[in-house]
C-alpha positions as CSV (number, residue, x, y, z in Angstrom):
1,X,-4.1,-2.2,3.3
2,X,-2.6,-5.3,1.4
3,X,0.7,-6.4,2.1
4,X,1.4,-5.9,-2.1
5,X,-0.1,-2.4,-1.7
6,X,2.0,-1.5,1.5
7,X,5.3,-2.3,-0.3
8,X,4.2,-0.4,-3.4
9,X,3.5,2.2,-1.4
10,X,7.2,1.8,0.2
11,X,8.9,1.8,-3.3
12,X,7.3,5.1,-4.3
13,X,8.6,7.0,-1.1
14,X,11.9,4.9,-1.9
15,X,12.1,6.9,-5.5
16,X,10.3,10.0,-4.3
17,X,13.5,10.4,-1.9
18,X,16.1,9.1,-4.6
19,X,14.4,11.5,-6.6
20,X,14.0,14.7,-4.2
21,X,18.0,13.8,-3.2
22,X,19.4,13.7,-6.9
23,X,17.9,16.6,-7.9
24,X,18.7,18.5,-5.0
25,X,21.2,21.8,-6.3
26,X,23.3,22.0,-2.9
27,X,23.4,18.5,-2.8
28,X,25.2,18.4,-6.6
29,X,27.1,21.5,-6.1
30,X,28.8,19.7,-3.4
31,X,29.4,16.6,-5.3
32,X,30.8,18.5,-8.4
33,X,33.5,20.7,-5.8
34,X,34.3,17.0,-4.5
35,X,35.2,15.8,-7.8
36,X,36.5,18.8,-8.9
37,X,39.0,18.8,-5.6
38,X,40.1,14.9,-6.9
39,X,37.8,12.9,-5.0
40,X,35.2,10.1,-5.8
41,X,31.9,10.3,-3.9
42,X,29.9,7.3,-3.2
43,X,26.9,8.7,-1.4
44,X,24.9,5.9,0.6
45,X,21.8,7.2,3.1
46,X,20.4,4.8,5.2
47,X,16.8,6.0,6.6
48,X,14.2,4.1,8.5
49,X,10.4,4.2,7.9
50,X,7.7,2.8,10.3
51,X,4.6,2.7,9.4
52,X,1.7,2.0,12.0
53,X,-2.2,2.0,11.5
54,X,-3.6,5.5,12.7
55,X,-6.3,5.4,15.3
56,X,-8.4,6.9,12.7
57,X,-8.2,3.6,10.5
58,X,-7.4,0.9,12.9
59,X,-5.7,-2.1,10.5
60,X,-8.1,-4.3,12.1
61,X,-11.5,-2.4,11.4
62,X,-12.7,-3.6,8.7
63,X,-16.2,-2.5,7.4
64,X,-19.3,-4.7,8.5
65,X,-20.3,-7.0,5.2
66,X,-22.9,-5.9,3.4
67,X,-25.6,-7.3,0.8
68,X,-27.0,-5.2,-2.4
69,X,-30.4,-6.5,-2.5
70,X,-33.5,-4.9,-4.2
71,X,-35.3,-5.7,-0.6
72,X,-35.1,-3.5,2.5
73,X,-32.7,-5.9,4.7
74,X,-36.1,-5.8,7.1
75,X,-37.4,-7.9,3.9
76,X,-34.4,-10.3,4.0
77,X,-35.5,-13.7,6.4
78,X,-33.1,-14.7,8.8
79,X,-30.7,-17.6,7.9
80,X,-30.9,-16.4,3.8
81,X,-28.5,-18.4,2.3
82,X,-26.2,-17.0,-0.5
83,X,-25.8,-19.5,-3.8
84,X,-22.8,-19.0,-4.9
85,X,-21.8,-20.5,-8.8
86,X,-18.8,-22.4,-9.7
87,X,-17.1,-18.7,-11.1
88,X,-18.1,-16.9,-7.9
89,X,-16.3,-19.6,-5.8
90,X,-13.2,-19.4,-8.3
91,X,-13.3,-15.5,-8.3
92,X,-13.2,-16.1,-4.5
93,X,-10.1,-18.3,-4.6
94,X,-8.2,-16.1,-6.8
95,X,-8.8,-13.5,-4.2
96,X,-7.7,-15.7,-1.2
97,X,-11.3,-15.4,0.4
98,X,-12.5,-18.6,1.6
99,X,-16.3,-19.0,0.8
């Protein structure tokens, strides 16, 4: 998972729980009796998440790379070099993959 995916990821379950705690009922019932006894209510919640690759999907197993050929990969000769063109190299870049 991608560092920019992982903190997406992060901010959703940041607004699911805003969410889930602002539209909780008990939770504004007891706001409203606050106020309603003279008080102001600041709520702050502090929680911790941790997030850790599952030994189903290990962070470091990464598929083994694969060509699409029209060959058998019995067909393809040891040593094949792949030609890459000036926009494949660029595409490359742009993804941070070093060719």
């Amino acid at each position: 998972m991608t560092s920019e995916k992982k903190s997406f990821l992060l901010a959703q379950l940041q607004r699911a729980i805003d969410e889930a705690i602002s539209q909780s009922g008990r939770i504004g019932e007891i706001i409203d009796e606050m106020k309603l006894s003279g008080y102001d209510l600041s709520l702050m919640l502090e929680s911790t998440v941790t997030i850790a690759p599952s030994e189903e999907h290990p962070f470091d197993a990464l598929p083994e790379p694969r060509l699409a050929t029209d060959r058998p990969a019995s067909n393809v000769p040891a040593g094949a070099e792949i030609k890459l063109t000036d926009d494949d190299l660029e595409f490359l870049q742009e993804l941070n993959i070093a060719a």
